[in-house]
TORKOL-4160 file (C-alpha; in steps of 0.2 Angstrom, whole numbers, padded with zeros to 4 digits, m for minus):
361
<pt num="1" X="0486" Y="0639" Z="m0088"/>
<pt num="2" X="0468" Y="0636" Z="m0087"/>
<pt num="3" X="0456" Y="0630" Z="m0074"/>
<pt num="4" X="0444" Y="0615" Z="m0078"/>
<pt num="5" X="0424" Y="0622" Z="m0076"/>
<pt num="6" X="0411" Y="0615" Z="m0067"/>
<pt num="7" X="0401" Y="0600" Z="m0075"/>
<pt num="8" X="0383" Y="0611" Z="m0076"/>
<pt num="9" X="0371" Y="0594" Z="m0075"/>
<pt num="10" X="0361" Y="0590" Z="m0060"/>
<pt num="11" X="0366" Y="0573" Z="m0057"/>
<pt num="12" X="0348" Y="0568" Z="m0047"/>
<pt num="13" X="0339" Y="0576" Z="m0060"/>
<pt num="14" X="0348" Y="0567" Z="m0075"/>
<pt num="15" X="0348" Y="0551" Z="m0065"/>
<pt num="16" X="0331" Y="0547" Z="m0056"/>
<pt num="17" X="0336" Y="0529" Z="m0055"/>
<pt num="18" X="0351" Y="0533" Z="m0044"/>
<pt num="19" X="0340" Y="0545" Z="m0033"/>
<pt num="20" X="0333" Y="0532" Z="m0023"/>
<pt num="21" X="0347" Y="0523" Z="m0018"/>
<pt num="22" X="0347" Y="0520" Z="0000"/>
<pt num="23" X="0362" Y="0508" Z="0004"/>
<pt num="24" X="0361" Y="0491" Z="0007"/>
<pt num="25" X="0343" Y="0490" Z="0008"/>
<pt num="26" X="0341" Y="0492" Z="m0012"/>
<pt num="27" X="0349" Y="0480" Z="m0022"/>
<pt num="28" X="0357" Y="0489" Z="m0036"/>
<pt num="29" X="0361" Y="0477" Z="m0054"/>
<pt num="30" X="0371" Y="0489" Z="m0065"/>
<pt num="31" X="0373" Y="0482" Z="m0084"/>
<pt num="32" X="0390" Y="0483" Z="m0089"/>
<pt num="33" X="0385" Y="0483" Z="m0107"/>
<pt num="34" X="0377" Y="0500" Z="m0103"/>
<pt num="35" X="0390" Y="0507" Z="m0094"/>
<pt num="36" X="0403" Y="0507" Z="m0106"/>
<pt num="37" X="0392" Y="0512" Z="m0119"/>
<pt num="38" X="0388" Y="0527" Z="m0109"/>
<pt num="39" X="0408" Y="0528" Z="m0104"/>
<pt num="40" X="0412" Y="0528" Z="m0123"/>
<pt num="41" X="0400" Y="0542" Z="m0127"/>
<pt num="42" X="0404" Y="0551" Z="m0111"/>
<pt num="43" X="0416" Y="0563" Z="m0119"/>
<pt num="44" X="0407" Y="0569" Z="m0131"/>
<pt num="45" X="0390" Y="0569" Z="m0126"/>
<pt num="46" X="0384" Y="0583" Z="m0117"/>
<pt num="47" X="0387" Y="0588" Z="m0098"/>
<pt num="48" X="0373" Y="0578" Z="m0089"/>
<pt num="49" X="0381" Y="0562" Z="m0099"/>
<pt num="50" X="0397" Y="0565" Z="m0092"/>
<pt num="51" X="0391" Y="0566" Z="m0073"/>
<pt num="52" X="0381" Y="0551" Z="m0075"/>
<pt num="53" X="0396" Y="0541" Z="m0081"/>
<pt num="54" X="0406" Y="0548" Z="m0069"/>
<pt num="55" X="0394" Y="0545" Z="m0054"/>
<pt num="56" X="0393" Y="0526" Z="m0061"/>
<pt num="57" X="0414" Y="0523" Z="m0060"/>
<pt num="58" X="0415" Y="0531" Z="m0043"/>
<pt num="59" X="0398" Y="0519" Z="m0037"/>
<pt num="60" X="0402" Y="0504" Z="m0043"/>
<pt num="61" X="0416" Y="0499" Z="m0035"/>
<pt num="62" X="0410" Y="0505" Z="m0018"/>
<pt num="63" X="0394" Y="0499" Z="m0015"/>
<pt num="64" X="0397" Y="0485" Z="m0001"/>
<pt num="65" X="0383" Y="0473" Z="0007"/>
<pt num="66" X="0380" Y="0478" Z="0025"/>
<pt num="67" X="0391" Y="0493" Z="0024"/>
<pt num="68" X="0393" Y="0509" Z="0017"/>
<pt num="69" X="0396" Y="0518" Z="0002"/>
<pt num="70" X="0408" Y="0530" Z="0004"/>
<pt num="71" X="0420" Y="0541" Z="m0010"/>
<pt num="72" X="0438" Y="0542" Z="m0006"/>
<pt num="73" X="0444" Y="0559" Z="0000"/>
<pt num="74" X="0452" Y="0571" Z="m0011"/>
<pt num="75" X="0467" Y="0569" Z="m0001"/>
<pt num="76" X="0466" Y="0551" Z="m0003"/>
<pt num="77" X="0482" Y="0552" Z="m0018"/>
<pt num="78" X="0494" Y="0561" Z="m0009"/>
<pt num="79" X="0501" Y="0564" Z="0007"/>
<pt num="80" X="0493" Y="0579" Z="0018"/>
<pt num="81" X="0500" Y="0594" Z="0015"/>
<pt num="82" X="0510" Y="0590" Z="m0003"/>
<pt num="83" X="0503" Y="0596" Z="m0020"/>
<pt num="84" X="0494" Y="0581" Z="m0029"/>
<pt num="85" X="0498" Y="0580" Z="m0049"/>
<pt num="86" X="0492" Y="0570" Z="m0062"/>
<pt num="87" X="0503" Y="0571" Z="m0079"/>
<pt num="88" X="0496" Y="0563" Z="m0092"/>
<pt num="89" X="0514" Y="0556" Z="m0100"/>
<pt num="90" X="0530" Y="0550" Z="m0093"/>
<pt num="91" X="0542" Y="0564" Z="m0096"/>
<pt num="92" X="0528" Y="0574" Z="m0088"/>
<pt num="93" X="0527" Y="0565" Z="m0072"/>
<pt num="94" X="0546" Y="0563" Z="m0070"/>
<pt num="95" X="0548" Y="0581" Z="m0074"/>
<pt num="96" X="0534" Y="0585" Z="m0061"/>
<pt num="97" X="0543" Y="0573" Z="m0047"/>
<pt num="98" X="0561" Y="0579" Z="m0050"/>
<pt num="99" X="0555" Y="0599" Z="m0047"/>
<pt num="100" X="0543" Y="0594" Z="m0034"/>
<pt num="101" X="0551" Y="0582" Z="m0023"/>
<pt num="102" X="0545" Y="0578" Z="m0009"/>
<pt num="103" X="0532" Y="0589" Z="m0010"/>
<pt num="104" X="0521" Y="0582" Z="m0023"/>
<pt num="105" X="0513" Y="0568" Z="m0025"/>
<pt num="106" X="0514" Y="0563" Z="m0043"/>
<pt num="107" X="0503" Y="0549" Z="m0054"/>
<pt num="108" X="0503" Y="0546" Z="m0071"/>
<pt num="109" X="0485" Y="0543" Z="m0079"/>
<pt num="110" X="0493" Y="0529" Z="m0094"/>
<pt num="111" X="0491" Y="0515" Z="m0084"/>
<pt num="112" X="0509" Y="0506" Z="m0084"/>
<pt num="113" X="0513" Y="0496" Z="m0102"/>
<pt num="114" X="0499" Y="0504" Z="m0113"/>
<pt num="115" X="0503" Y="0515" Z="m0129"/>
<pt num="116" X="0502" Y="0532" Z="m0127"/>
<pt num="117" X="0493" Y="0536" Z="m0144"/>
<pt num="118" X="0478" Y="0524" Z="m0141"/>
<pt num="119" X="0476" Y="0529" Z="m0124"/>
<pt num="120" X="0457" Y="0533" Z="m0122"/>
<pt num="121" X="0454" Y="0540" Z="m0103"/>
<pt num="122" X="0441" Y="0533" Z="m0093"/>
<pt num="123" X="0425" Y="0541" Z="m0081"/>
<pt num="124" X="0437" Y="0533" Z="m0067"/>
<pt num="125" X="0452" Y="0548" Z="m0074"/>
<pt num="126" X="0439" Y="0560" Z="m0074"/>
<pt num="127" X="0439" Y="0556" Z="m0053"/>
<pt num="128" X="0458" Y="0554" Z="m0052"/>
<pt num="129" X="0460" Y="0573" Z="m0060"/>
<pt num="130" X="0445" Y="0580" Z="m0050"/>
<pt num="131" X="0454" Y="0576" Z="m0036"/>
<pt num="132" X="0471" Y="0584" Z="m0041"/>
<pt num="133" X="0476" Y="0601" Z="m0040"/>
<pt num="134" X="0488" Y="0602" Z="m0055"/>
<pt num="135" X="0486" Y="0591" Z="m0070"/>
<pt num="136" X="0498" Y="0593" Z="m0083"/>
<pt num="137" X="0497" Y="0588" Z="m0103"/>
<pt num="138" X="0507" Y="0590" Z="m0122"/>
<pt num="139" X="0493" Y="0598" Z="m0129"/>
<pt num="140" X="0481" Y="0593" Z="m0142"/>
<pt num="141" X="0491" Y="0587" Z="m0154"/>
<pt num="142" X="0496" Y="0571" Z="m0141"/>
<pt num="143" X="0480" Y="0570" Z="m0132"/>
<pt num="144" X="0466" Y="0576" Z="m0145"/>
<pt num="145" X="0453" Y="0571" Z="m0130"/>
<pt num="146" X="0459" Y="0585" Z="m0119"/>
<pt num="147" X="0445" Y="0599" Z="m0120"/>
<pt num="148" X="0430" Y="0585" Z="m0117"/>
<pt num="149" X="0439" Y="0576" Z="m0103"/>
<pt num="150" X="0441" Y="0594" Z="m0096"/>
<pt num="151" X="0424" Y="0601" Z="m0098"/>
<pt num="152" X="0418" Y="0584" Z="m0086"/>
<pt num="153" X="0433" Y="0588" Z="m0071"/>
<pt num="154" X="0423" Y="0595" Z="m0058"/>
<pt num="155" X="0436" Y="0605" Z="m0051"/>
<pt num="156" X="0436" Y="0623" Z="m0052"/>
<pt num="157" X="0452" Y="0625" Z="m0042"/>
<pt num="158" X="0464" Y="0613" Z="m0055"/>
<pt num="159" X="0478" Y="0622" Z="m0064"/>
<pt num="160" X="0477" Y="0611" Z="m0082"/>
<pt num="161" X="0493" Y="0615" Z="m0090"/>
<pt num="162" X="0497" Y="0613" Z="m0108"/>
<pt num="163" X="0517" Y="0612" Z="m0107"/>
<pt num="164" X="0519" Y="0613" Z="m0126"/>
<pt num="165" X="0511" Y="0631" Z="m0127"/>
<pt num="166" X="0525" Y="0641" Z="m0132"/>
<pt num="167" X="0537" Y="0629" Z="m0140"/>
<pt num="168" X="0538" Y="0627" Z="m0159"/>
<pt num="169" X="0530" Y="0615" Z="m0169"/>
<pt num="170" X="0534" Y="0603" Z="m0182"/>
<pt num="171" X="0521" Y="0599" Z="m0196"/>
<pt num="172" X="0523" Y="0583" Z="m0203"/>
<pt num="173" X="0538" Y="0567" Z="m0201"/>
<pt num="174" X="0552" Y="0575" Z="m0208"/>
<pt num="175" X="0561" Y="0559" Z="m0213"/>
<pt num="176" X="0567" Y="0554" Z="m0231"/>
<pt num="177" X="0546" Y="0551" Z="m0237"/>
<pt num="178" X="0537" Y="0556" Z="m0252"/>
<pt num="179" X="0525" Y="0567" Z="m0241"/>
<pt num="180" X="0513" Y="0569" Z="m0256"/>
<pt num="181" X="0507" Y="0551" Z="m0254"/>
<pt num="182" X="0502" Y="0553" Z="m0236"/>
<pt num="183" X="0492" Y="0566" Z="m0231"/>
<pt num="184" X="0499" Y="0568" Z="m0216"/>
<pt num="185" X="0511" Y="0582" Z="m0221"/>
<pt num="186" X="0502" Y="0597" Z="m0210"/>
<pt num="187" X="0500" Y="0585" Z="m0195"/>
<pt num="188" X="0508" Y="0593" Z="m0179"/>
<pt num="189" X="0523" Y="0582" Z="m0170"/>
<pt num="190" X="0518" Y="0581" Z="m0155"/>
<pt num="191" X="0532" Y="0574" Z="m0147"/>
<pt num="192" X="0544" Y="0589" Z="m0141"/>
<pt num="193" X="0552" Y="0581" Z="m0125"/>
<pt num="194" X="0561" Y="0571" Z="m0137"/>
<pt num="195" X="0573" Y="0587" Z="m0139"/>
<pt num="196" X="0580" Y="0590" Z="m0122"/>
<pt num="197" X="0582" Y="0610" Z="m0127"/>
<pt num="198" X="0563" Y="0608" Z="m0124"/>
<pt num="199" X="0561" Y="0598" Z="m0110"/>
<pt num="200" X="0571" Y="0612" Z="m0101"/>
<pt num="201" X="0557" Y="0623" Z="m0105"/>
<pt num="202" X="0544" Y="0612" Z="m0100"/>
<pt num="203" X="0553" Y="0611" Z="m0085"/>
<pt num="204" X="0550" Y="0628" Z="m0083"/>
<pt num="205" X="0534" Y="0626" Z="m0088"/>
<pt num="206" X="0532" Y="0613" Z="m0072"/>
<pt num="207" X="0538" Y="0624" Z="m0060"/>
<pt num="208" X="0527" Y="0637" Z="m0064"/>
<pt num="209" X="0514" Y="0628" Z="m0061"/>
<pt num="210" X="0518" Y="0619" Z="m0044"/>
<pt num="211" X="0522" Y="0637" Z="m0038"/>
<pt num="212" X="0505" Y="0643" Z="m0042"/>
<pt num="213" X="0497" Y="0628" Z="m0034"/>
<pt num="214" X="0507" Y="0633" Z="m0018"/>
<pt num="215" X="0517" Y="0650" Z="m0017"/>
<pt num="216" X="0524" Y="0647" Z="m0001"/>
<pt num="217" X="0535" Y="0635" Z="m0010"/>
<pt num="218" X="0536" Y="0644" Z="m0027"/>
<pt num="219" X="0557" Y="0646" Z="m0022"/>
<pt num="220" X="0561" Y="0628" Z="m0019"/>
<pt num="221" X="0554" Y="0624" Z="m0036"/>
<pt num="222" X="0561" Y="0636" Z="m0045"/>
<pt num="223" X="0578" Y="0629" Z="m0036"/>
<pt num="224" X="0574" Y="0612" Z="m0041"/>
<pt num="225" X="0569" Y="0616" Z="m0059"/>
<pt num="226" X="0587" Y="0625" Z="m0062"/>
<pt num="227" X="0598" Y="0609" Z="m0054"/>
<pt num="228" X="0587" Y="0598" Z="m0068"/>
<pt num="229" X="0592" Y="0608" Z="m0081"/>
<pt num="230" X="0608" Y="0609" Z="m0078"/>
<pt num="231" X="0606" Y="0592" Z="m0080"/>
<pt num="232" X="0596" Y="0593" Z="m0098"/>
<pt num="233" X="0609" Y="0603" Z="m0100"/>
<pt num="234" X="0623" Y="0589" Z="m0100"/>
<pt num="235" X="0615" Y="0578" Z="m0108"/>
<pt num="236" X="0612" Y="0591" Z="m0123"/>
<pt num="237" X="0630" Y="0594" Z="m0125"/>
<pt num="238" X="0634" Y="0575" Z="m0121"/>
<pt num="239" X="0623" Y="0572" Z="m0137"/>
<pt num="240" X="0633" Y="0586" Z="m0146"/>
<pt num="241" X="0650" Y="0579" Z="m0144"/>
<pt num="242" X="0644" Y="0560" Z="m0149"/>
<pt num="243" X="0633" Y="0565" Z="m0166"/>
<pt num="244" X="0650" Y="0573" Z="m0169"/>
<pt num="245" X="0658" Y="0557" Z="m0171"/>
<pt num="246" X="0643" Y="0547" Z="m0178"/>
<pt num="247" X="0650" Y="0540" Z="m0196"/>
<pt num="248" X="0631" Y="0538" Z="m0203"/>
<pt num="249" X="0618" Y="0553" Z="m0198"/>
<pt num="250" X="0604" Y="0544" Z="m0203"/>
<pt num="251" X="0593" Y="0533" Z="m0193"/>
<pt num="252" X="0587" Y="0518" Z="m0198"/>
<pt num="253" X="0568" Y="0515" Z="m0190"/>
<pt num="254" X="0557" Y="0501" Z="m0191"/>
<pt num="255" X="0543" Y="0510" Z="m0183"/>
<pt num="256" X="0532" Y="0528" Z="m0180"/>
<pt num="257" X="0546" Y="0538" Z="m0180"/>
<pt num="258" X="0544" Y="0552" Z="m0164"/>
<pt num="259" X="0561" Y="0559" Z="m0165"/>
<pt num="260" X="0559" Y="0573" Z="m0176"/>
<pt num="261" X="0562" Y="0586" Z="m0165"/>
<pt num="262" X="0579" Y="0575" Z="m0158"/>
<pt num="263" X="0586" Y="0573" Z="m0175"/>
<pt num="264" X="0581" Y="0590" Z="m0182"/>
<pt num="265" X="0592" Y="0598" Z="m0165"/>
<pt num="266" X="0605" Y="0587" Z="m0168"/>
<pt num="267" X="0607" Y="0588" Z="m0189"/>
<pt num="268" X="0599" Y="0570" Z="m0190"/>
<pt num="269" X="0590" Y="0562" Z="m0204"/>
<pt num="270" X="0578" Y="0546" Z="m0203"/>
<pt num="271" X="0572" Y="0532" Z="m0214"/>
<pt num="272" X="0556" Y="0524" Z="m0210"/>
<pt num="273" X="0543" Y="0512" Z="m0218"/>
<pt num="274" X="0532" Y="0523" Z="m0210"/>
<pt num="275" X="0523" Y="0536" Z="m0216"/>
<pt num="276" X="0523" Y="0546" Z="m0202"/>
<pt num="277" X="0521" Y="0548" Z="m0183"/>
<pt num="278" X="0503" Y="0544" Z="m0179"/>
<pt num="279" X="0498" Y="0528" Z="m0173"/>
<pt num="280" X="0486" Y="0523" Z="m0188"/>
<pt num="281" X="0500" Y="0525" Z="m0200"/>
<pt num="282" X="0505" Y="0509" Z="m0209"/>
<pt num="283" X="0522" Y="0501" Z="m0219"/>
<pt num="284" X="0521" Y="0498" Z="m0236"/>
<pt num="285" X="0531" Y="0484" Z="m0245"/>
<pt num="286" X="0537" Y="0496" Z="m0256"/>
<pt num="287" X="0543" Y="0507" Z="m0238"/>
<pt num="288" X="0553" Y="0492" Z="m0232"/>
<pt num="289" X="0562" Y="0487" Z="m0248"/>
<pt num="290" X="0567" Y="0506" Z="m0248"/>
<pt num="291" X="0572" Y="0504" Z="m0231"/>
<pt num="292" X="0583" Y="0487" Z="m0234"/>
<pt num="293" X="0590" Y="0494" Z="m0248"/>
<pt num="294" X="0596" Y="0511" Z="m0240"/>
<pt num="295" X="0603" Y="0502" Z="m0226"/>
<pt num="296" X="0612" Y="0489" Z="m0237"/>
<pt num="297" X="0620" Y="0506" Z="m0247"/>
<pt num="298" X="0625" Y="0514" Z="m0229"/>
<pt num="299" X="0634" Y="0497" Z="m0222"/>
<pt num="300" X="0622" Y="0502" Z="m0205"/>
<pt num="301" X="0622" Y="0484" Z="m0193"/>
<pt num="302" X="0607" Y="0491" Z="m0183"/>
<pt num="303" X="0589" Y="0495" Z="m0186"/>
<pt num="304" X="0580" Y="0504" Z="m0171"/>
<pt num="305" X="0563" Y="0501" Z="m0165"/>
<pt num="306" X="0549" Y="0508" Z="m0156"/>
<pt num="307" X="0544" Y="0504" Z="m0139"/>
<pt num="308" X="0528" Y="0494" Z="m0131"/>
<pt num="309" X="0523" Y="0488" Z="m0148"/>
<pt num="310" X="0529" Y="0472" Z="m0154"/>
<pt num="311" X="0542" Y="0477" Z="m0169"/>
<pt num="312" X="0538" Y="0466" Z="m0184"/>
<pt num="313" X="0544" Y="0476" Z="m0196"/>
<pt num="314" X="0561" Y="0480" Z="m0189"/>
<pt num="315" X="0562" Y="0462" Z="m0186"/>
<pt num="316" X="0558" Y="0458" Z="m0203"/>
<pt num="317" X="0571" Y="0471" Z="m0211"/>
<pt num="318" X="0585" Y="0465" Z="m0198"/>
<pt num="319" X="0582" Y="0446" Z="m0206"/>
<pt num="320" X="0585" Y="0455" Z="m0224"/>
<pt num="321" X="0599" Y="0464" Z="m0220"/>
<pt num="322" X="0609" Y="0455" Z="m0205"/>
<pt num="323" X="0605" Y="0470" Z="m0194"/>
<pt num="324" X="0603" Y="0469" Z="m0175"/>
<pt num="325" X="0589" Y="0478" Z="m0167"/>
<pt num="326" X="0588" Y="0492" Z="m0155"/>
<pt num="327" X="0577" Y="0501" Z="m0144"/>
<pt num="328" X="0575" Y="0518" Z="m0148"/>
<pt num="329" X="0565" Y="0524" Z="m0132"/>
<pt num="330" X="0550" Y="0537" Z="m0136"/>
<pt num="331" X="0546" Y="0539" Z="m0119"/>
<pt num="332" X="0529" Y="0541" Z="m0121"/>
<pt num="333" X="0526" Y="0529" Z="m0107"/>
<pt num="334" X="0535" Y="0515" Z="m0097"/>
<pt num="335" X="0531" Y="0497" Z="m0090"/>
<pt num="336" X="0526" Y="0493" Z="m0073"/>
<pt num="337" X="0543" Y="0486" Z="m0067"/>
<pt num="338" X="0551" Y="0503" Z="m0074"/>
<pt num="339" X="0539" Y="0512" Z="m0066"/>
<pt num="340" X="0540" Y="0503" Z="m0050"/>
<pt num="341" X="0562" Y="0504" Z="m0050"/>
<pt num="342" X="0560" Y="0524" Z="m0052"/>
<pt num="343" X="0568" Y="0522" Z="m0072"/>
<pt num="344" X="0567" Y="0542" Z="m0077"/>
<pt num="345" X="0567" Y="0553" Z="m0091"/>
<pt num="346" X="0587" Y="0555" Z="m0091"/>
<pt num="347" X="0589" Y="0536" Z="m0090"/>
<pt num="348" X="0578" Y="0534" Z="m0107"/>
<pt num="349" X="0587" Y="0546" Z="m0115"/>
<pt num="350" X="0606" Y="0541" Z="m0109"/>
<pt num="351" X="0601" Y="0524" Z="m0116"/>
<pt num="352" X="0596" Y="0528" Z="m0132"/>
<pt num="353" X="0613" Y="0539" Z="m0132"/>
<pt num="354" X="0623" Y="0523" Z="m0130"/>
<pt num="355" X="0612" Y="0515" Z="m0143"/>
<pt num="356" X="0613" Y="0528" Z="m0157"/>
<pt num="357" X="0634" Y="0528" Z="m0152"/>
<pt num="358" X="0632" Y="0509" Z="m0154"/>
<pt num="359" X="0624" Y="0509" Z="m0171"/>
<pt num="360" X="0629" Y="0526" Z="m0181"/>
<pt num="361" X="0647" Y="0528" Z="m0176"/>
């Protein structure tokens, strides 16, 4: 686990126009064209860039006329007393909220909707994780902007906690590609909550880092992480018992495949137009006519898709070949109403449980 370091700029020396500002008295004009060009460049510019994108997002909106500017308090995400988190992905944030309970207070940095892999934080989510105590992440692999973002929290007290460390890797997609073409064959997966073997050790992983932001509650974790896995648990060997009656072991995708790690645990295959995983990666014609034609040889009625993206080329094979189309939910991230009914990670997965039965068997 590793602590955030101080941003080492002065922000009234690197900023002598903000120096001045004495509240209402001076009328402030900030160019939004400016901003996000200094927003966009914040993370990988040097320290005195950072502070000044960062004291510009926490400014802005708080400048009143005839009253105060005044930052919220660090206390101002949580309730007094409980352990404020900030997880960087869905699994990460339910995970943090089943060990935690009531005392955490848990927020998800992807705003509710948007795709994980273009996510590009903000000088605003440098504030959100300056003000938490635990901020939990995959690992570079899933957020490549992670080290940057770190070196501008201000935070010396954050417990920043890579919850892949420790797990084992895949390189590459692993589906039924000719990985020559592509380039991407050394690429790491990052996606290892997919296998729910890992998410109990990220789990773990959770709890050890709640225990450390507050000891005196290091035992109720620990309790809480055991009764979720238990539940992982289940749903491990609920998964086991069903691929066992699955006719085709081969899953038909129309989009990034993330479920490597799923299907490699449970002796799956995958076909994809895809070349691969990352978000940049793109169909060929000659990737979907394979992909018709294999599920025209299997007899498979279904064709999964990703989620949050609009799934064009699932839809486009399922006109070719009759198939239906069915969500097959990375969890990456969810969509406001989800996030707002309490949807959680074991709901996602039992889902696309009933939807692989549906389609494979």
């Amino acid at each position: 686990m590793g602590k955030a370091g101080d941003a080492s700029a002065d922000l009234s020396a690197s900023s002598p126009g903000l120096r001045g500002f004495r509240g209402c008295g001076d009328a402030i004009e900030v160019d939004m064209r400016v901003f996000r060009k200094i927003r966009s460049a914040a993370f990988s510019a040097a320290p005195a860039c950072l502070a000044a994108a960062v004291l510009l997002a926490a400014v802005l909106p708080l400048v009143r006329c005839g009253g105060s500017s005044r930052e919220a308090s660090p206390s101002a995400s949580g309730t007094a007393g409980t352990v404020d988190v900030v997880a960087t992905l869905f699994p990460l944030y339910d995970f943090a909220r089943q060990v935690g309970g009531d005392e955490v207070s848990v927020s998800l940095l992807l705003p509710p909707g948007v795709e994980a892999h273009s996510f590009d934080p903000s000088p605003g989510d440098v504030l959100k994780v300056s003000r938490a105590r635990v901020f939990l992440y995959i690992g570079e692999a899933m957020e490549p902007w992670v080290g940057g973002f770190l070196r501008g929290v201000k935070n010396p007290r954050l417990i920043a906690v890579e919850t892949s460390r420790g797990l084992e890797l895949l390189h590459g997609h692993g589906g039924d590609h000719d990985h020559g073409e592509d380039g991407e064959a050394e690429a790491a997966d990052p996606h290892v909550w997919l296998d729910p073997v890992n998410a109990a050790a990220m789990v773990d992983t959770v709890a050890a880092a709640l225990g450390e932001a507050a000891p005196e509650k290091r035992e109720l974790f620990r309790a809480n992480a055991a009764a979720y896995k238990e539940k992982l648990r289940d749903l491990d060997e609920r998964i086991v018992r069903a691929v066992k009656t699955f006719r085709i072991k081969t899953i038909p995708y129309g989009g990034h495949f993330a479920f490597s790690y799923f299907a490699k645990r449970y002796g799956l295959s995958h076909i994809s137009p895809y070349p691969g995983f990352a978000p940049n990666a793109e169909p060929t014609p000659r990737r979907i006519v394979a992909l018709a034609a294999k599920m025209k040889e299997l007899g498979l009625q279904v064709i999964y898709h990703e989620e949050l993206t609009e799934p064009r080329v699932a839809r486009a094979v399922a006109r070719e070949t009759g198939a239906r189309l069915l969500l097959l939910h990375g969890a990456h991230n969810v969509g406001k109403d989800d996030l707002a009914r309490g949807l959680t990670y074991l709901d996602i997965m039992e889902r696309n449980l009933e939807n692989l039965e549906a389609g494979l068997r």
